[in-house]
N, C-alpha and C positions, 0 to 999 in steps of 0.2 A: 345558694339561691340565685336565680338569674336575674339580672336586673327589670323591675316591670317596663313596659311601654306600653304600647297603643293595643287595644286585643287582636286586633288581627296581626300586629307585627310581633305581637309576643307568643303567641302559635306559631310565628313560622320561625320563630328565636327556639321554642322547641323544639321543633321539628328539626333544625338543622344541625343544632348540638347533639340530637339523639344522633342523628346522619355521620355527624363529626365523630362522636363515639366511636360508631360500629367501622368504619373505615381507620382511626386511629388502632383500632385492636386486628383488622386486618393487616395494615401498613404494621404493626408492631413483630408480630407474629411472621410476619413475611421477612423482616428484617432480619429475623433471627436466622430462618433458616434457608435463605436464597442462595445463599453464595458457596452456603455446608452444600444443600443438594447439589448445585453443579459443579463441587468439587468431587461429590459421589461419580456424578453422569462423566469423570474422568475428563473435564476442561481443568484449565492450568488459569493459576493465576491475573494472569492478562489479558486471557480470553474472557476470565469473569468478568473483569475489569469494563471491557469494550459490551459485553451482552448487558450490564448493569448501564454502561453509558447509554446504548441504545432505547433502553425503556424510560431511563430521566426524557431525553432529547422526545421522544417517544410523547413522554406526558407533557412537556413541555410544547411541545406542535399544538395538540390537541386543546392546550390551555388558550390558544391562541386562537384556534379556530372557531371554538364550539360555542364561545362568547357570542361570537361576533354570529354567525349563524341564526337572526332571527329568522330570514326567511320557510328556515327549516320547520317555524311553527315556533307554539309556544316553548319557553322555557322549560316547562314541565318535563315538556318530551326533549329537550337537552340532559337536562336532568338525567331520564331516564334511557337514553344513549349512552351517556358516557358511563350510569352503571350497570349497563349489558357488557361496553367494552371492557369493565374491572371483571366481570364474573366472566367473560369467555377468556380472556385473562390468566386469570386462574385454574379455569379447565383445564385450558390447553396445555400447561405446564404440568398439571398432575396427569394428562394423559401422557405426554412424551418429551420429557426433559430433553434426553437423548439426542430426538432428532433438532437437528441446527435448522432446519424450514419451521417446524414447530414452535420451537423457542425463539426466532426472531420474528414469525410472526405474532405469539402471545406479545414480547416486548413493545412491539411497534404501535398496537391499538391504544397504549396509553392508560389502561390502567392498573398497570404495575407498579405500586409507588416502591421503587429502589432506595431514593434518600433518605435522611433522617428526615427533612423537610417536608409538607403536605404542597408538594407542586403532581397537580393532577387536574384535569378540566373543572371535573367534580368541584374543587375549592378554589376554584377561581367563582365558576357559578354562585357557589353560596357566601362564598365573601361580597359579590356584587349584590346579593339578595338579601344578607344581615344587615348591610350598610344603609336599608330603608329603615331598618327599626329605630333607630334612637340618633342622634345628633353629638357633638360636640364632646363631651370625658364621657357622658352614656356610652356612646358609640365605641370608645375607647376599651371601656369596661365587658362591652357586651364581646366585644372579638377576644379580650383577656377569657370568657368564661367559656367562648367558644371553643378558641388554641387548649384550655385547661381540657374539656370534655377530651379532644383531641391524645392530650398526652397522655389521662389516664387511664384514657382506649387502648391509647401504646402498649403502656405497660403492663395491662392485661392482656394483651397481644404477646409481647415476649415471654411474660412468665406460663403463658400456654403452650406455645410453642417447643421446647423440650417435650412437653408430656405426649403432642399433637402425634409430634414426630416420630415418637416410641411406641405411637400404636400400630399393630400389626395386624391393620388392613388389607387381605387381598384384594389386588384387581382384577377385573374380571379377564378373561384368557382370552380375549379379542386386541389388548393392550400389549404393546410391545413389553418387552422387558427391562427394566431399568427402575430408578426410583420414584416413583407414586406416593410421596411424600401426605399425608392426611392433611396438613396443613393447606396445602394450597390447595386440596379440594375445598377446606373451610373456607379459603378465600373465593372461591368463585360462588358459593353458596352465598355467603356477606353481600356480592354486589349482588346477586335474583333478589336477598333481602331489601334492597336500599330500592330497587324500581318504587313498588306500591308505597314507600316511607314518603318520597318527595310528592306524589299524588295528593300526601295532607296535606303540603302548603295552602296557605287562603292565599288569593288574588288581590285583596283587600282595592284600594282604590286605585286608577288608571295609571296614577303617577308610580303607585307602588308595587304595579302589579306582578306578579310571577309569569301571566300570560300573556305577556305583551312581548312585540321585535324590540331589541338590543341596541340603543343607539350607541355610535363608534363615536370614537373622540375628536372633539371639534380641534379646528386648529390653535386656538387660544392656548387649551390645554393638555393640548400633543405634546409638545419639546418638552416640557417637567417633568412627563412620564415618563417620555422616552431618556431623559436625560437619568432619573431613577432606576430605569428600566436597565443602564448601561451598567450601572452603577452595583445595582444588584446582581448582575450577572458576574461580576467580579467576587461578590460576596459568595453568589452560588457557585465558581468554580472551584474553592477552597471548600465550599462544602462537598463537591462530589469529591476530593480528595479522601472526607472520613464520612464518605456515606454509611449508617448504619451497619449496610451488608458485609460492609469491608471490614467497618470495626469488629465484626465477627469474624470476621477471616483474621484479618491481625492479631485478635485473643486465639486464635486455636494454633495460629503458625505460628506465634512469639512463644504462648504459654501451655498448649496445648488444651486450652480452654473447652466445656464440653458445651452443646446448644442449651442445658440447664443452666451453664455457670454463666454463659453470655445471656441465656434471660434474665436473668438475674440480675446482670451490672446495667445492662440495657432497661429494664424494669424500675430499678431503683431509677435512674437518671432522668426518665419520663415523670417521676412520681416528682423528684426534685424539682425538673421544669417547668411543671403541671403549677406547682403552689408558687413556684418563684412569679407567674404571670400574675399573680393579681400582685404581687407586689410593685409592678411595673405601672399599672394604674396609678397609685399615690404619687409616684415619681414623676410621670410624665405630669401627673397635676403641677408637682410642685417645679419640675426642673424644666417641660417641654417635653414634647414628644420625639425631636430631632436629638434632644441631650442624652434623653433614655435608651435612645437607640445608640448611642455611641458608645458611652460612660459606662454602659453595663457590658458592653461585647468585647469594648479591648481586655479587661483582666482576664474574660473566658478565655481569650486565643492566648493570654500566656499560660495559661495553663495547661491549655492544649497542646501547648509545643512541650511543659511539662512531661505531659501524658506519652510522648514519643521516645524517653527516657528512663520510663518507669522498670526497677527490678523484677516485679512481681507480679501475680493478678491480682491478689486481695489489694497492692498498692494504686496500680492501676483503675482499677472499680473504684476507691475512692477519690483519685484525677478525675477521672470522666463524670462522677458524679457531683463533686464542685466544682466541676465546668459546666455543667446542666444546669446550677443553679442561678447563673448568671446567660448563660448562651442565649435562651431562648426569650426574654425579656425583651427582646426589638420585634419578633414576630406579631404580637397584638399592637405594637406600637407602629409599627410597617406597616400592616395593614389599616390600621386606623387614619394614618398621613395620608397612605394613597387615596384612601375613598373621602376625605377630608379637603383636599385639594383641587376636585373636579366635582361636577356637578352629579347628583342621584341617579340619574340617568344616562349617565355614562360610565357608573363605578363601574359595573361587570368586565364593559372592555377594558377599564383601568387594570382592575385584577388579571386581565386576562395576558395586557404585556408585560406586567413586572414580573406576574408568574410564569409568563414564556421566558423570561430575560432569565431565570432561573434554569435554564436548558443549559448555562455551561456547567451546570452539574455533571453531564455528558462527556464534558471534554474532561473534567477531574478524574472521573472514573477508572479510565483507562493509566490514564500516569500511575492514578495508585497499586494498579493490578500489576504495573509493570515494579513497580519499586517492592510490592511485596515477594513478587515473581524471584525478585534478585535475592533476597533473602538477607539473613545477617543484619551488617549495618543499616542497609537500606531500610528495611523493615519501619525502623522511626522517619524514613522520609516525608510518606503525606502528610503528617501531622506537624512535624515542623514546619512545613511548607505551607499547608493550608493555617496556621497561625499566622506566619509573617504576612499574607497574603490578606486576612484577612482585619489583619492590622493596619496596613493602607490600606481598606478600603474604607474604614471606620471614620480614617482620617481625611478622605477624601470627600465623603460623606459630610460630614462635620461643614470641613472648608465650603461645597456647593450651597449648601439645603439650610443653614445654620438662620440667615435672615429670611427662609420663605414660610411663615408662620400657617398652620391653619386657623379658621375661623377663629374658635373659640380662644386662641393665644394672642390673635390680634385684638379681639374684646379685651384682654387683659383679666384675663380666667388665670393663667398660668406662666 
């Protein structure tokens, strides 16, 4: 059940968890089988590696601009940009894998989510538009049930994806020849879906409204962001290391893994993260929000360096997925700090640089493509790497951010 608030802000807490949903089951679904097609379309490794970086860095720009774009009109019609740029997206890559102008211009409009992570304009927007509904652990809770809708979208995104991909759809004889994967026609359809979904948002009042310009962040509250914003992107470069796509490439080069058996581990792991977020609420109640983001992330990245040493798949599926149950526990805690720390009218742009900061996903990508590329031992490279990696930054973390309390911790809430 989602937590009540104010009626107009608990309509758009619907609306946007349902939003969250259907892009988590695209992003899921996408993840399974992006990196299989262009190893069909006969790219190598490393080249997957740099076309995956380009569409992080890709949704990354676009998280940065689309924010800050009030002039462009209301909100709404941000909104509803950036989910035309998801469904031509997805066109373009079931019309022609193949072609390299095709596929990096599908990557480059931004929304292609490559990572495991929701860095896409799209959830910068609605992270800046939840953060009106509720205040203080509400606010907390409401982004926990948000990320939750998020992950179990995922994992009905993966576990679809094997079947998606086994259907045998002709394309029409005007379409080059190559793979036409069903899946990512489903993904361009998902964004046509989402335009008229954001259209129900209420506007409710001027301070909260959906159809109002975006103000940018004053100077007071620049340097935190940006100092998080540096910070993050540390955290995201370790994440483009095991971006979902690759941990599917990895189960089929290590194990010979099928896109059933990687929905599968990918499925469960979403299911895992999904319930693990509301347990991050209590915690941050009791421990802090800066605690819960650290104390929960470092056991996941040893396990993840685990997961790089794993004999088996069945053994692997389960590393990956008790790393799922801790990983994702700073995500609603993340975003709750940042929109926690600046004022209401400015959380969008907030979300908009931490989630840009999240573009060194783009630089992991390619390392990983390259260390899979080499094969053998290298294979366990990203994941060891992106573990120690994202172990300083935990601790880095810790050391900055540890006395800058938000609101509700300063009252002596938590």
């Amino acid at each position: 059940m989602i937590p009540s608030t104010r009626p107009t802000a608990s309509r758009n807490t619907v609306v946007l968890t349902a939003t969250r949903t259907v892009r988590g089951f695209g992003a899921g679904a996408l993840s399974v089988v992006l990196a299989l097609d262009l190893q069909v379309a006969l790219y190598d490794p490393l080249q997957i590696g740099i076309f995956l970086g380009v569409a992080m860095g890709g949704a990354a720009l676009w998280s940065l601009l689309l924010p800050r774009g009030g002039g462009l009109g209301s909100r709404k019609f941000l909104f509803a940009l950036g989910s035309l740029a998801l469904a031509a997206g997805g066109f373009l890559l079931w019309t022609d894998l193949s072609n390299l102008g095709v596929l990096l211009g599908a990557l480059a409009l931004g929304g292609i989510v490559a990572g495991g992570s929701d860095i896409s304009p799209l959830g910068a927007l609605e992270q800046g538009t939840l953060a009106h509904a509720a205040e203080g652990e509400r606010r907390t809770l409401l982004f926990a049930f948000y990320n939750l809708a998020g992950y179990l979208g995922g994992a009905m995104g993966a576990l679809a994806a094997g079947p998606l991909r086994s259907l045998a759809l002709s394309a029409p004889n005007v379409l080059p020849t190559g793979p036409h994967d069903p899946t990512l026609l489903v993904y361009g359809l998902l964004g046509l879906l989402l335009v008229p979904s954001y259209f129900l948002l209420s506007a409710g009042s001027p301070s909260q409204s959906t159809d109002t310009g975006l103000r940018p962040l004053s100077k007071e509250h620049r340097r935190p962001i940006l100092e998080l914003s540096g910070l993050f992107s540390v955290d995201a470069f370790g994440g483009g290391l095991i971006a979902n796509a690759l941990v599917a490439l990895f189960l089929e080069l290590r194990f010979h893994a099928s896109a059933g058996e990687t929905g599968i581990v990918l499925a469960a792991a979403n299911i895992a993260a999904a319930v693990s977020l509301l347990l991050a609420v209590p915690l941050a109640r009791r421990f802090g929000l800066i605690n819960t983001m650290v104390f929960t992330h470092i056991p996941s990245s040893v396990l993840l360096i685990l997961f790089a040493f794993t004999p088996a798949l069945p053994i692997a599926g389960v590393v990956w997925v008790a790393r799922a149950t801790l990983s994702q526990m700073d995500v609603p805690t993340r975003q709750s700090y940042t929109q926690a720390i600046v004022p209401r009218e400015e959380g969008a742009a907030a979300a908009g640089y931490t989630t840009a900061a999240r573009s060194a996903q783009a630089l992991g990508a390619p390392v990983s493509g390259a260390f899979l590329g080499a094969g053998a031992v290298w294979l366990a490279g990203p994941f060891a790497l992106a573990g120690a990696i994202k172990i300083a930054y935990d601790l880095a973390l810790f050391a900055r951010f540890r006395s800058t309390k938000p609101p509700e911790e300063r009252a002596g809430k938590g």
